[in-house]
Structures are given as C-alpha cells and as structure tokens.
Predicted model as a PDB file, atoms N, CA, C, CB and O in Angstrom, pLDDT in the B-factor column:
MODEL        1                                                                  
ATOM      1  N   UNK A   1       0.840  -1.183   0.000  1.00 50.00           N  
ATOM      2  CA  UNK A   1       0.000   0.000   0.000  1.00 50.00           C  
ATOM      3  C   UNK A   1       0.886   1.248   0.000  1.00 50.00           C  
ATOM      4  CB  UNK A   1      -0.956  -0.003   1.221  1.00 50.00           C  
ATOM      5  O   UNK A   1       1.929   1.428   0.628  1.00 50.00           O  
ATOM      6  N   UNK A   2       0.218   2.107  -0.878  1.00 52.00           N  
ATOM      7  CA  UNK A   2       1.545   3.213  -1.068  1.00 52.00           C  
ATOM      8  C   UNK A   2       1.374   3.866   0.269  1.00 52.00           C  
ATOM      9  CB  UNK A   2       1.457   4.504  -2.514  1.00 52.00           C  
ATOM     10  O   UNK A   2       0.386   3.733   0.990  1.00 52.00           O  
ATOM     11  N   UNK A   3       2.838   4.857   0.624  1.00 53.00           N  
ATOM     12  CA  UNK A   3       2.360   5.586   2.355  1.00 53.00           C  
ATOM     13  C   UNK A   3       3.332   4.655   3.215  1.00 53.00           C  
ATOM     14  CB  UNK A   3       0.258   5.285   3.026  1.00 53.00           C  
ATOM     15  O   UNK A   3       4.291   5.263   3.689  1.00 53.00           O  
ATOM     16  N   UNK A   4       3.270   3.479   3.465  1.00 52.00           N  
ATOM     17  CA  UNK A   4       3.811   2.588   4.080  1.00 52.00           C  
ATOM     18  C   UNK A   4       5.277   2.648   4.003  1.00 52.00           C  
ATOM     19  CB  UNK A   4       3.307   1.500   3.692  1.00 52.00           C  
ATOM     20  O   UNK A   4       5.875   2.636   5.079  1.00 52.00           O  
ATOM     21  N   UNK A   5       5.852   2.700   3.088  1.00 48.00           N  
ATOM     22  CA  UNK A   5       7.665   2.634   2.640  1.00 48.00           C  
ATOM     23  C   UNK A   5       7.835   4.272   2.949  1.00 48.00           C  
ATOM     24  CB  UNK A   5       8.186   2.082   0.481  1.00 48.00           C  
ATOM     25  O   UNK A   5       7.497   5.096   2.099  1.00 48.00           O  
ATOM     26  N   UNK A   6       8.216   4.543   3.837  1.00 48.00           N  
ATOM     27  CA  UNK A   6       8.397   6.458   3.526  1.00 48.00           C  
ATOM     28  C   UNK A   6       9.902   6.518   2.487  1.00 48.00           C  
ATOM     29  CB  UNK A   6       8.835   7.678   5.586  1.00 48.00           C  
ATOM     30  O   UNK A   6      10.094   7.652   2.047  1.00 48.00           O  
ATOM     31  N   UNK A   7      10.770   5.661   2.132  1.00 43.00           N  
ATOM     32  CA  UNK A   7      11.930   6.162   1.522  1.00 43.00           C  
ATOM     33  C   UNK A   7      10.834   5.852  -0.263  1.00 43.00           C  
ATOM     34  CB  UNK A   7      13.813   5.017   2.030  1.00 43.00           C  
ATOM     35  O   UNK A   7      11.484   5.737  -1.302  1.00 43.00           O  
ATOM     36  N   UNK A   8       9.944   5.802  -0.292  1.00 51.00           N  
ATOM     37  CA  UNK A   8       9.232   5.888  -2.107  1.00 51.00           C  
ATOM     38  C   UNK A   8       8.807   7.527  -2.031  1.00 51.00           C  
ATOM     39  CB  UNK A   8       7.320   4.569  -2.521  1.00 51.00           C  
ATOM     40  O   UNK A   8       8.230   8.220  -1.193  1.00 51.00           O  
ATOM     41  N   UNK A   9       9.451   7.786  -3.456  1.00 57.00           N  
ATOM     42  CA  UNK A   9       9.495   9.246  -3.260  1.00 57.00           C  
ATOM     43  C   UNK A   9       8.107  10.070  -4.224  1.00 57.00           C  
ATOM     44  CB  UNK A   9      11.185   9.764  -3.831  1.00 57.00           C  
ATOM     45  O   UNK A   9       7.394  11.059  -4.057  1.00 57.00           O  
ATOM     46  N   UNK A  10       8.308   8.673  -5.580  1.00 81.00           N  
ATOM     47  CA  UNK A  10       6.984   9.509  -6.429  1.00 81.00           C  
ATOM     48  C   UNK A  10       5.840   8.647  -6.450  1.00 81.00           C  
ATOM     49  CB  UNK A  10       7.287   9.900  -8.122  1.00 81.00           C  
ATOM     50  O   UNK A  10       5.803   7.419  -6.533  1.00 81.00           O  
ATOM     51  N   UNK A  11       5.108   9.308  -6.380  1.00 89.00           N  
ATOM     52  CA  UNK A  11       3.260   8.629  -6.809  1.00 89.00           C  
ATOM     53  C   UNK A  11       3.137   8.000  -7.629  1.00 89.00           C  
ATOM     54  CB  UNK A  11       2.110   9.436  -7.237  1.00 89.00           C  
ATOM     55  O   UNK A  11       3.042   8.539  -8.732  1.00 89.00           O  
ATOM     56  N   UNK A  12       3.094   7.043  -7.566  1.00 94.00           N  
ATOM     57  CA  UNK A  12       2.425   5.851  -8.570  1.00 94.00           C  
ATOM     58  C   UNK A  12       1.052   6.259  -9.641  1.00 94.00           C  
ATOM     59  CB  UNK A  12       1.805   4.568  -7.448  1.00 94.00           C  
ATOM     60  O   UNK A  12       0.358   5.416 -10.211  1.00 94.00           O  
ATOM     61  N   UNK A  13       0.887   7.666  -9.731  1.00 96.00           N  
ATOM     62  CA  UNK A  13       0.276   8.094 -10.845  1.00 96.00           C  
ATOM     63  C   UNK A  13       0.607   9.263 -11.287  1.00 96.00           C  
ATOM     64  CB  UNK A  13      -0.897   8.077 -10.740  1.00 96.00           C  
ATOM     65  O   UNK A  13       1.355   9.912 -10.557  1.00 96.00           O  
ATOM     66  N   UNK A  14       0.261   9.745 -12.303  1.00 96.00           N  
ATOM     67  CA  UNK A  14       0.727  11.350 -12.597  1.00 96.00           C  
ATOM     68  C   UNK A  14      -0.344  12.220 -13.650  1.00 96.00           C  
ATOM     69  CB  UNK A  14       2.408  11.322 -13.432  1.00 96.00           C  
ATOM     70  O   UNK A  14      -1.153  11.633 -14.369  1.00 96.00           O  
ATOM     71  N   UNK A  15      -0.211  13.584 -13.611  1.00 97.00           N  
ATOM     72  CA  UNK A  15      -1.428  14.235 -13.979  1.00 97.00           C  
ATOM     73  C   UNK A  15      -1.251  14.217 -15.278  1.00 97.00           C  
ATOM     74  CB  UNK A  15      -1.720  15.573 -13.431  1.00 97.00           C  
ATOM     75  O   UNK A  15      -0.226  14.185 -15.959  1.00 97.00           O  
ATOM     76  N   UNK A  16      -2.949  14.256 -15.682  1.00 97.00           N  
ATOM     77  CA  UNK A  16      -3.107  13.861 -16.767  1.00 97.00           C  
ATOM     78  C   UNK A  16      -3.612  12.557 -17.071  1.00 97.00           C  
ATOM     79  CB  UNK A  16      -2.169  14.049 -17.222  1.00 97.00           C  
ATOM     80  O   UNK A  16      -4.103  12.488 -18.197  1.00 97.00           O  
ATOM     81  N   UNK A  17      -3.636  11.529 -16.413  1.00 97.00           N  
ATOM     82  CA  UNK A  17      -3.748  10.205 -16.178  1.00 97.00           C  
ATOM     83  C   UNK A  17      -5.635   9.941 -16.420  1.00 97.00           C  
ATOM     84  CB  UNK A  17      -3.014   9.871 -14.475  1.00 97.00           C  
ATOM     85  O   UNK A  17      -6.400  10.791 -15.964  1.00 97.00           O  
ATOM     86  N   UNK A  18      -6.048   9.020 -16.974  1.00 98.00           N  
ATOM     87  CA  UNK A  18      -7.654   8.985 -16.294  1.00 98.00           C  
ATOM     88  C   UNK A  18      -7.909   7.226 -16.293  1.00 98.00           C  
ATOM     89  CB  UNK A  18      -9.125  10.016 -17.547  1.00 98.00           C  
ATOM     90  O   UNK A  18      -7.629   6.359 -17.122  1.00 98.00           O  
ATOM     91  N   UNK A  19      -8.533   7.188 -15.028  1.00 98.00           N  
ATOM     92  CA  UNK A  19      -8.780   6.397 -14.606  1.00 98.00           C  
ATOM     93  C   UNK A  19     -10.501   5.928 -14.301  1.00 98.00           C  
ATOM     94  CB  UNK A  19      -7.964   6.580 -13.806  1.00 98.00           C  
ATOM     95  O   UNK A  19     -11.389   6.762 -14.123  1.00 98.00           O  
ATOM     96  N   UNK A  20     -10.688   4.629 -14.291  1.00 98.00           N  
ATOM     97  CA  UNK A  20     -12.035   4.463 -13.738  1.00 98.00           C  
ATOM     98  C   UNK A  20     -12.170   4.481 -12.347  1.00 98.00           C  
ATOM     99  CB  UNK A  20     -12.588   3.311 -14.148  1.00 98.00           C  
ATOM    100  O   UNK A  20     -11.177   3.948 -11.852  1.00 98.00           O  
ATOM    101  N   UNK A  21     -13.001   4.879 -11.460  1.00 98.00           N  
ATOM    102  CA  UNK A  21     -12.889   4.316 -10.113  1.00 98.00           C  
ATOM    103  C   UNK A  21     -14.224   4.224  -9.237  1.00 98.00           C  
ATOM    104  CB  UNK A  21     -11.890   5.150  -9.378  1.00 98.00           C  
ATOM    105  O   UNK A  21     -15.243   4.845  -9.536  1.00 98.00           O  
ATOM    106  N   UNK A  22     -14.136   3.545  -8.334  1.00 98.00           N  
ATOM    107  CA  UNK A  22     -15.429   3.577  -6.943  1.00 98.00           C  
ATOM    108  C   UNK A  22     -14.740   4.773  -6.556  1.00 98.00           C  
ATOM    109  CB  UNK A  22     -15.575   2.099  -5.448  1.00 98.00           C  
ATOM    110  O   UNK A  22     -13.534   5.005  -6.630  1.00 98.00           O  
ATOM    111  N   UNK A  23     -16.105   5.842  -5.937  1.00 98.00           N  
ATOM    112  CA  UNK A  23     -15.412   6.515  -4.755  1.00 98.00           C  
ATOM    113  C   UNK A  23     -15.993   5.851  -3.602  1.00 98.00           C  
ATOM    114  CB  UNK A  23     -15.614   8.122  -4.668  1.00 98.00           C  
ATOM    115  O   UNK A  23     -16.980   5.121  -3.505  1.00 98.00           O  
ATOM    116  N   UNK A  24     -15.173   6.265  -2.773  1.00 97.00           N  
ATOM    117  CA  UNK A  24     -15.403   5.126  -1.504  1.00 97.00           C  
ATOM    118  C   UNK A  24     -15.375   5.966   0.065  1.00 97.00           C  
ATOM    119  CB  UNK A  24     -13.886   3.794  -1.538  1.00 97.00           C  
ATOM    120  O   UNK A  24     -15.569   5.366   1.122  1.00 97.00           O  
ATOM    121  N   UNK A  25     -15.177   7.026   0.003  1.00 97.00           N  
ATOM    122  CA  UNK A  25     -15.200   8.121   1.197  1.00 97.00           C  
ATOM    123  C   UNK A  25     -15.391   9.145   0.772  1.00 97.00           C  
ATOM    124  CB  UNK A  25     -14.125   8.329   1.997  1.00 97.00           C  
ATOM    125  O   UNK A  25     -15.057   9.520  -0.352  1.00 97.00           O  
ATOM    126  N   UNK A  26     -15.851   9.651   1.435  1.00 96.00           N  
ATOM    127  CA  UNK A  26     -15.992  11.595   1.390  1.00 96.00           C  
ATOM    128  C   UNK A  26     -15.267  12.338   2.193  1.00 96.00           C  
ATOM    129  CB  UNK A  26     -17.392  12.251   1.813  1.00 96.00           C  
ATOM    130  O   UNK A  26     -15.552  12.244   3.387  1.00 96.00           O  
ATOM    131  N   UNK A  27     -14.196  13.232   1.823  1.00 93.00           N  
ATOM    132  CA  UNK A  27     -13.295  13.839   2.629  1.00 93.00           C  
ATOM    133  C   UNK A  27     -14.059  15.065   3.643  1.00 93.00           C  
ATOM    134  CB  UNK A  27     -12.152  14.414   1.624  1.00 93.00           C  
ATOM    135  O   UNK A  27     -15.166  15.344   3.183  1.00 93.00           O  
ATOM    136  N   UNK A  28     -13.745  15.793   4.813  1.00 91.00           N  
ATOM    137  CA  UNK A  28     -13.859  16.988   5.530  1.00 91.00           C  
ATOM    138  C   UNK A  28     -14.113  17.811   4.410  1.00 91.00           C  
ATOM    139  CB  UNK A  28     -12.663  17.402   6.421  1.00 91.00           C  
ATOM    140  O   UNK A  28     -14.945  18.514   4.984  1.00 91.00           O  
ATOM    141  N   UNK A  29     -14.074  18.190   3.503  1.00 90.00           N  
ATOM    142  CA  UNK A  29     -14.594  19.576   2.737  1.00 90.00           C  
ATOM    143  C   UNK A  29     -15.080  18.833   1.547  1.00 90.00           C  
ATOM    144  CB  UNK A  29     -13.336  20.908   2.327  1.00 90.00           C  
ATOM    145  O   UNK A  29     -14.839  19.219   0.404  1.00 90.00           O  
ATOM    146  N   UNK A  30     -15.939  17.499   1.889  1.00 93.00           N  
ATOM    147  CA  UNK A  30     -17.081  17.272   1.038  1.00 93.00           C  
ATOM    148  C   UNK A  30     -16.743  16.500  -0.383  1.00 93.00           C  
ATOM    149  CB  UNK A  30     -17.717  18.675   0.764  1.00 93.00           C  
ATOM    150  O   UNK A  30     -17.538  15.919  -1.122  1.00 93.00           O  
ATOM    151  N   UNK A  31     -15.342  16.670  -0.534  1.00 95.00           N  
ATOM    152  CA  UNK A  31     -15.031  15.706  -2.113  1.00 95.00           C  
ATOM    153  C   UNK A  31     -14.920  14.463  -1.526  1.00 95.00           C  
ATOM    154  CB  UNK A  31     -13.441  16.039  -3.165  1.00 95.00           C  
ATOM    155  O   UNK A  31     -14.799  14.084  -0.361  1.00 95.00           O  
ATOM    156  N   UNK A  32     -15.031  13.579  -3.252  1.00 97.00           N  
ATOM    157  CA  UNK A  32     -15.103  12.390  -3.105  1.00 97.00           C  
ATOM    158  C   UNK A  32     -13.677  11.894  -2.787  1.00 97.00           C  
ATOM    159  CB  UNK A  32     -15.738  11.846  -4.203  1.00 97.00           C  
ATOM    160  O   UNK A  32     -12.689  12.596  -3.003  1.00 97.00           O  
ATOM    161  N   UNK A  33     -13.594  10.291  -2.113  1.00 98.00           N  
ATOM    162  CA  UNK A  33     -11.810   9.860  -2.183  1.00 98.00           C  
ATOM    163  C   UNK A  33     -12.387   8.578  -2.842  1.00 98.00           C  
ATOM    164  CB  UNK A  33     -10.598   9.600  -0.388  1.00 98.00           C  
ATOM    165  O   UNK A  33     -13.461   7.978  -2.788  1.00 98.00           O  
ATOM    166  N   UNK A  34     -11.304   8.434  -3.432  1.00 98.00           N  
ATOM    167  CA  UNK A  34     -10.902   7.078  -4.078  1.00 98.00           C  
ATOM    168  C   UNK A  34      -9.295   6.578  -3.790  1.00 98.00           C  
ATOM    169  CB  UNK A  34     -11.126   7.250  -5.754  1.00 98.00           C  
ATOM    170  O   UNK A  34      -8.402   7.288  -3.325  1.00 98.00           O  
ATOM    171  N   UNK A  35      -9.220   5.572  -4.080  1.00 97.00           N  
ATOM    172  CA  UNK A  35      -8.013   5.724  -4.275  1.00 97.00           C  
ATOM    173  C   UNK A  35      -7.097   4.744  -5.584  1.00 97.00           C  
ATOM    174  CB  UNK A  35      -7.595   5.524  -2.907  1.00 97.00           C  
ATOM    175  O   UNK A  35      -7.687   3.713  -5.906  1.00 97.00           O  
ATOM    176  N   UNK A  36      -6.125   4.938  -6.108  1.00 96.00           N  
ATOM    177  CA  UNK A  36      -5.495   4.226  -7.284  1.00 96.00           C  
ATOM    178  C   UNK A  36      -4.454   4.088  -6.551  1.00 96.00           C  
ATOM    179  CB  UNK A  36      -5.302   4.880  -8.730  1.00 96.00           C  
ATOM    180  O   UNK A  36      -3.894   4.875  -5.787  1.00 96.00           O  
ATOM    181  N   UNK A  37      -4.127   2.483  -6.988  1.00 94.00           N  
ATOM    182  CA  UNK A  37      -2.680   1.784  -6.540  1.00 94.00           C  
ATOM    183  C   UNK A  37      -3.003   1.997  -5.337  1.00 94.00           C  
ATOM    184  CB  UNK A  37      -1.137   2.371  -6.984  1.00 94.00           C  
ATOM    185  O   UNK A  37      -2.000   1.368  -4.999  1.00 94.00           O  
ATOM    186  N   UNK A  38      -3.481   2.306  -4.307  1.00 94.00           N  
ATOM    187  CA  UNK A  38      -3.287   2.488  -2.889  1.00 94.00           C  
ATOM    188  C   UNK A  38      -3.301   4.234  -2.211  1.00 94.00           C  
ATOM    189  CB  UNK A  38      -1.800   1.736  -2.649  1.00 94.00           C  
ATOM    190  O   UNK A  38      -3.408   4.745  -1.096  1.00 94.00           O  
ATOM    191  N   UNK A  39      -3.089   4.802  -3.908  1.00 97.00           N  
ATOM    192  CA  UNK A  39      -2.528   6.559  -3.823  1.00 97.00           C  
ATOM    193  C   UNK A  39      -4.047   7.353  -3.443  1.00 97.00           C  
ATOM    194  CB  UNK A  39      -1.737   7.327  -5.794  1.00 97.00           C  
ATOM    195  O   UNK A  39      -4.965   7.456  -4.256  1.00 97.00           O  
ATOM    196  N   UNK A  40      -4.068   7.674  -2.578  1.00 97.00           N  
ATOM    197  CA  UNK A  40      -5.913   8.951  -1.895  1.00 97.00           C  
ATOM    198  C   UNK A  40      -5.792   9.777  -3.312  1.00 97.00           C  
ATOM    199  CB  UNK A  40      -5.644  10.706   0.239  1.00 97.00           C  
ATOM    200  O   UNK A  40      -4.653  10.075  -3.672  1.00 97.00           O  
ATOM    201  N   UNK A  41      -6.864  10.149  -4.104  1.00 98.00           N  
ATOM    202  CA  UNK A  41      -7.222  10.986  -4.966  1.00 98.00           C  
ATOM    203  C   UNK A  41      -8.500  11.187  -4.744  1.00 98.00           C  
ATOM    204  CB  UNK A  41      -6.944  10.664  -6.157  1.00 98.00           C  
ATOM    205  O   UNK A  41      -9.383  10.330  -4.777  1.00 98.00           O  
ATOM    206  N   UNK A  42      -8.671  12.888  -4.403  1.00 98.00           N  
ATOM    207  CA  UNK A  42     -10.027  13.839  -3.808  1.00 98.00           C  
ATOM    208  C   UNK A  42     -10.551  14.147  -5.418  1.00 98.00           C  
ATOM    209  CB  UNK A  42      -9.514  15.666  -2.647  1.00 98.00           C  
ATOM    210  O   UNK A  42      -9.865  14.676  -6.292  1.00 98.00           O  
ATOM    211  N   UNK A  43     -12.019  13.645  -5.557  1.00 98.00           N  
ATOM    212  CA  UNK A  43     -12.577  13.873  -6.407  1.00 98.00           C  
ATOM    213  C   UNK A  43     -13.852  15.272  -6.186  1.00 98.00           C  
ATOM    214  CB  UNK A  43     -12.927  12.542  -6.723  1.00 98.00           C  
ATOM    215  O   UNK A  43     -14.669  14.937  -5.329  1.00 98.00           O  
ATOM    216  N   UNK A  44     -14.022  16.100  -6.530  1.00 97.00           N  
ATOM    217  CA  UNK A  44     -15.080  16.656  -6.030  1.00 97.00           C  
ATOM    218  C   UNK A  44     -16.391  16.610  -6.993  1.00 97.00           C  
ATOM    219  CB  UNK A  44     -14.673  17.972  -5.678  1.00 97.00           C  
ATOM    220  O   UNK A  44     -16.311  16.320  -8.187  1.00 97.00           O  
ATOM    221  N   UNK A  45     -17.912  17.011  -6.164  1.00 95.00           N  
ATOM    222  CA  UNK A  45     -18.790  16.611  -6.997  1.00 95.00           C  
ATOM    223  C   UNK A  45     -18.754  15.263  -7.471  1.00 95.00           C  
ATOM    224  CB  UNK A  45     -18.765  17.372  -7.913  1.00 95.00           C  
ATOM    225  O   UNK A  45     -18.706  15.134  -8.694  1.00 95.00           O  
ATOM    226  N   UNK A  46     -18.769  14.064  -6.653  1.00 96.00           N  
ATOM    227  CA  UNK A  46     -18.429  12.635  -6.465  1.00 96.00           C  
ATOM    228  C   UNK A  46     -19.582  12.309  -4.983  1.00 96.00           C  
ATOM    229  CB  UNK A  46     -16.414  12.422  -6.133  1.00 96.00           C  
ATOM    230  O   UNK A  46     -19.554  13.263  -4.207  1.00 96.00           O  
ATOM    231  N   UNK A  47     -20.246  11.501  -4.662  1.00 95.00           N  
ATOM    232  CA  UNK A  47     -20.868  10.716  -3.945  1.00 95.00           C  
ATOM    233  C   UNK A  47     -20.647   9.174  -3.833  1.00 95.00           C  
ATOM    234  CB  UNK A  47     -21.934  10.970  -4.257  1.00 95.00           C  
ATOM    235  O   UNK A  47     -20.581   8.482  -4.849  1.00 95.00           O  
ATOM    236  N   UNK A  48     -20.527   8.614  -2.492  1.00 97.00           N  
ATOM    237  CA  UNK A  48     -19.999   7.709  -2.047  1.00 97.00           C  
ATOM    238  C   UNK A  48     -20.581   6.234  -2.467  1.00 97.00           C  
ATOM    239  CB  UNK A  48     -19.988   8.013  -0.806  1.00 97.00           C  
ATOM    240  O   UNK A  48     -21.455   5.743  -1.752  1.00 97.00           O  
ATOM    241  N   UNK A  49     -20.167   5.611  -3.475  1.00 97.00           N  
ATOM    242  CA  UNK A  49     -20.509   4.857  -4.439  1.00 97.00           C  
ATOM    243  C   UNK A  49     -20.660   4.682  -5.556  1.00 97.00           C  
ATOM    244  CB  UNK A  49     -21.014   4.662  -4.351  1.00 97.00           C  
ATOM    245  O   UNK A  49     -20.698   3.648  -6.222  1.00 97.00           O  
ATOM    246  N   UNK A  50     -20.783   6.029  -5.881  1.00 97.00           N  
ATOM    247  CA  UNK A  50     -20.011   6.314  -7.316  1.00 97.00           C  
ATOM    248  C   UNK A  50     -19.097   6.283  -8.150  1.00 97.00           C  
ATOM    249  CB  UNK A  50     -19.902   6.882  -7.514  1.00 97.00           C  
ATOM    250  O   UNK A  50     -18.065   6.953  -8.098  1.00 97.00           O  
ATOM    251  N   UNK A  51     -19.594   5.008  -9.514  1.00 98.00           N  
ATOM    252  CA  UNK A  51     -18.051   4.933 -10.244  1.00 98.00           C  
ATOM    253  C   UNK A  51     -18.372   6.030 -11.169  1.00 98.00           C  
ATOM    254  CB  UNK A  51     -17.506   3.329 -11.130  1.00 98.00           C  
ATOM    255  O   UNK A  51     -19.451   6.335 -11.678  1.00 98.00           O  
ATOM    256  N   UNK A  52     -17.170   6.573 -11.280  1.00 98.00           N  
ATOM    257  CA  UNK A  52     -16.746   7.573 -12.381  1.00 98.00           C  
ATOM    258  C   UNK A  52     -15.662   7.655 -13.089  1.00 98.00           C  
ATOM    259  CB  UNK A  52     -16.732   8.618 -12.012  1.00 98.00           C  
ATOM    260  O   UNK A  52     -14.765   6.981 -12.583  1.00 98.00           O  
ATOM    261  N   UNK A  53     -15.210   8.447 -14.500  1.00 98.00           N  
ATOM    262  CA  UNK A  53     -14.056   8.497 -14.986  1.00 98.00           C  
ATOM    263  C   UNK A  53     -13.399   9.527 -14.436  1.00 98.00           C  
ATOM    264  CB  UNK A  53     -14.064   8.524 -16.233  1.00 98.00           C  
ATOM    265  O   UNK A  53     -14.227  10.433 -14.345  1.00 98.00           O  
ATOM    266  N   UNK A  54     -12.151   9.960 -13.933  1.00 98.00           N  
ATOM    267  CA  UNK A  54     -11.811  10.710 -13.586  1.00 98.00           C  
ATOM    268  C   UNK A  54     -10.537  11.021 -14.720  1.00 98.00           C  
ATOM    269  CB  UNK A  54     -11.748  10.485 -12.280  1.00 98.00           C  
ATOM    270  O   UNK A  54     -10.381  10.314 -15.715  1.00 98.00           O  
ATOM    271  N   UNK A  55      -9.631  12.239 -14.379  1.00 98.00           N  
ATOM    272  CA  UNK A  55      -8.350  13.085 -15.154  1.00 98.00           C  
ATOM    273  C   UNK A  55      -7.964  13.377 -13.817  1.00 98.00           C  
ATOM    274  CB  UNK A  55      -8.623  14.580 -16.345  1.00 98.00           C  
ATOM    275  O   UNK A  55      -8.547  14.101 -13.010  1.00 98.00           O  
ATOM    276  N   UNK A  56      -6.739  12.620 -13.652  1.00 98.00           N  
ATOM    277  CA  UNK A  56      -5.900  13.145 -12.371  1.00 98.00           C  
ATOM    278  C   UNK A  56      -5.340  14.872 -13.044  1.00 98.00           C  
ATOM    279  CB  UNK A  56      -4.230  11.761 -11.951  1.00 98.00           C  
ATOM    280  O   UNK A  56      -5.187  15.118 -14.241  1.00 98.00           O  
ATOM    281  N   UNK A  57      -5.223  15.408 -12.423  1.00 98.00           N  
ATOM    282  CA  UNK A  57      -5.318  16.887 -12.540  1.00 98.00           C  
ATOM    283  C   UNK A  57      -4.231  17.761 -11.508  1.00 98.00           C  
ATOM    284  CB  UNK A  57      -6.909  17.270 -12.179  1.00 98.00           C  
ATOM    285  O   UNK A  57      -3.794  18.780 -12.043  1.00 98.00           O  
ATOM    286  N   UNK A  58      -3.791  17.526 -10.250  1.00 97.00           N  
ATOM    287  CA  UNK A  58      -2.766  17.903  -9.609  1.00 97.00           C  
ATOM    288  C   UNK A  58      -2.284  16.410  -8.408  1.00 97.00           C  
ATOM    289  CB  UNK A  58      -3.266  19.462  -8.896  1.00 97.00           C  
ATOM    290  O   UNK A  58      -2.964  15.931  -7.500  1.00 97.00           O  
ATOM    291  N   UNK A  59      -1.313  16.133  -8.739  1.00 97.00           N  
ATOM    292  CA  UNK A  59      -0.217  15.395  -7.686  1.00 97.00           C  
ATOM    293  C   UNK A  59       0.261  15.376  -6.838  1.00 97.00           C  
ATOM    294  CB  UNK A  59       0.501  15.233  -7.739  1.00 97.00           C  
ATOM    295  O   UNK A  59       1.388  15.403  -7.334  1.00 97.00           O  
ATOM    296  N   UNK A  60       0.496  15.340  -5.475  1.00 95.00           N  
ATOM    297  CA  UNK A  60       1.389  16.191  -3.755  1.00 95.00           C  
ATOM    298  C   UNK A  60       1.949  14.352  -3.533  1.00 95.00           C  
ATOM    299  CB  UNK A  60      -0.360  17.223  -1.664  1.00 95.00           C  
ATOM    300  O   UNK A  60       1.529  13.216  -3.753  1.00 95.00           O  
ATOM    301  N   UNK A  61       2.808  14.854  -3.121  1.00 92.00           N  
ATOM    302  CA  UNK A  61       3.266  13.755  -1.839  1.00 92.00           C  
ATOM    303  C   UNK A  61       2.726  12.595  -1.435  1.00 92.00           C  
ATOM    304  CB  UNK A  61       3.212  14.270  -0.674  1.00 92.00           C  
ATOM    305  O   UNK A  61       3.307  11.513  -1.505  1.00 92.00           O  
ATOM    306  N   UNK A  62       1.491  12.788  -0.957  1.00 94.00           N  
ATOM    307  CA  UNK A  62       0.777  12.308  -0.288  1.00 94.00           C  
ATOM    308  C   UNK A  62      -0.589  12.009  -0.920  1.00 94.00           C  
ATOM    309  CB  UNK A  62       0.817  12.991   0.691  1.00 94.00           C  
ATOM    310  O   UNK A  62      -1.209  11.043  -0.475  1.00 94.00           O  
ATOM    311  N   UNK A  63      -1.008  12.581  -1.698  1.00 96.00           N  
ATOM    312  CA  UNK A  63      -2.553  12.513  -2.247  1.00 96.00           C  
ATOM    313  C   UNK A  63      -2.336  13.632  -3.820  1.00 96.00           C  
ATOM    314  CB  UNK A  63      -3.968  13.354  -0.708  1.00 96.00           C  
ATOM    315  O   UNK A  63      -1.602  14.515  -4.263  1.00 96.00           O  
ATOM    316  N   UNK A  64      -3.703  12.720  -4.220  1.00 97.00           N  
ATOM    317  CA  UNK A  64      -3.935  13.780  -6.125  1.00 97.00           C  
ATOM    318  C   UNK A  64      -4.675  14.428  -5.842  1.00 97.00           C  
ATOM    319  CB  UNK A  64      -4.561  13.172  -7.728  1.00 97.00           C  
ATOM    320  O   UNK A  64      -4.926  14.435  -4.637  1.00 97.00           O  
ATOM    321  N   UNK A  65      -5.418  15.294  -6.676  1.00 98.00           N  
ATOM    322  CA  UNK A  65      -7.239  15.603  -6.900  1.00 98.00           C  
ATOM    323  C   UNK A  65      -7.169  15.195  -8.648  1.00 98.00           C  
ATOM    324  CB  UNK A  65      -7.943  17.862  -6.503  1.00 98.00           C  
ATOM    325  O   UNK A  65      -6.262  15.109  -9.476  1.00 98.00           O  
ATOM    326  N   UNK A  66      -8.476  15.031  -8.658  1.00 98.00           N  
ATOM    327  CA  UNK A  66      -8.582  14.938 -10.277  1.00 98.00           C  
ATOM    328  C   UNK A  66     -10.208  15.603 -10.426  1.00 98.00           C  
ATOM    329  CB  UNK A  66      -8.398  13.000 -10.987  1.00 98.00           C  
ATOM    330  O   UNK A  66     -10.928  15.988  -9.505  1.00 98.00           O  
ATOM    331  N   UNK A  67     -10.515  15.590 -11.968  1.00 98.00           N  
ATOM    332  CA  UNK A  67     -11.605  16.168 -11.937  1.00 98.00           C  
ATOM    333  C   UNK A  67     -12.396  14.648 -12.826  1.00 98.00           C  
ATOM    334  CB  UNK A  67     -11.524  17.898 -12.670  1.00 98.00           C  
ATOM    335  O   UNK A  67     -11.890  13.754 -13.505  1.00 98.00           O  
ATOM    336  N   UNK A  68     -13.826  14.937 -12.404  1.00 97.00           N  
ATOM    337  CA  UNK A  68     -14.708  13.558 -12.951  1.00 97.00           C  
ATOM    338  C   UNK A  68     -14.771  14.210 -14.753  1.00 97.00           C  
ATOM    339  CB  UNK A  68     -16.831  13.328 -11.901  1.00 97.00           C  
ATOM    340  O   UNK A  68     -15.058  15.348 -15.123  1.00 97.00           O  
ATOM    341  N   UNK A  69     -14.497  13.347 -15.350  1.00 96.00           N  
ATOM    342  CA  UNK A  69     -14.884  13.390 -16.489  1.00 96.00           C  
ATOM    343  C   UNK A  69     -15.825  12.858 -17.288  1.00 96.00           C  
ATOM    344  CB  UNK A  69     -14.221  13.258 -16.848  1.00 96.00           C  
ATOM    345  O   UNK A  69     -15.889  13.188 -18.472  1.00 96.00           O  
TER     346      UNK A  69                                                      
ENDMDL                                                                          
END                                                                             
C-alpha cells in the first residue's frame, strides 16, 4: 500500500492520467476519495458509491485531486 515505505518518493500516478474508479469516502470539505494503486485521490462533486471516470489533474506527496470526467 503506497504511504507505508516512507523512503518511495513519487506517486504511482501522474497528472493527466484517467482512470475508472469507486469513490469510496468523502473527505472533511465534502469531495469524493478514491483511491489508485493504494494513492488517496479527492474527487469533487463525487458521492460515495459512485463509479466515475476521472483526469488526475494535480499530484502532492501524499494525495492527487482529479476532476470527474
């Protein structure tokens, strides 16, 4: 599960990317989470059970956002 190894430095996805996914949580300010490879990506305008296509759209450290396409 990505997160786990702290010496892995890049995200196992990158923007621009689109993917299918479940969202599967709803974050504190209401977007959807999913996640790819193990990596948290905040979808917004997403509800919890919802598959959608997404466009990863910005990358951090730690987590993406993408937008539903």
């Amino acid at each position: 599960m990505y997160g786990e190894d702290e010496t892995q430095q890049t995200a196992p996805i990158a923007e621009g990317e689109e993917y299918e996914v479940k969202i599967e949580d709803v974050g504190k300010e209401g977007d959807g989470i999913t996640r790819v490879q193990g990596f948290v990506v905040f979808v917004p305008d997403t509800k919890v059970g919802e598959e959608v296509k997404i466009r990863i759209t910005s990358v951090r450290r730690r987590f993406a956002f993408a937008e539903k396409i």
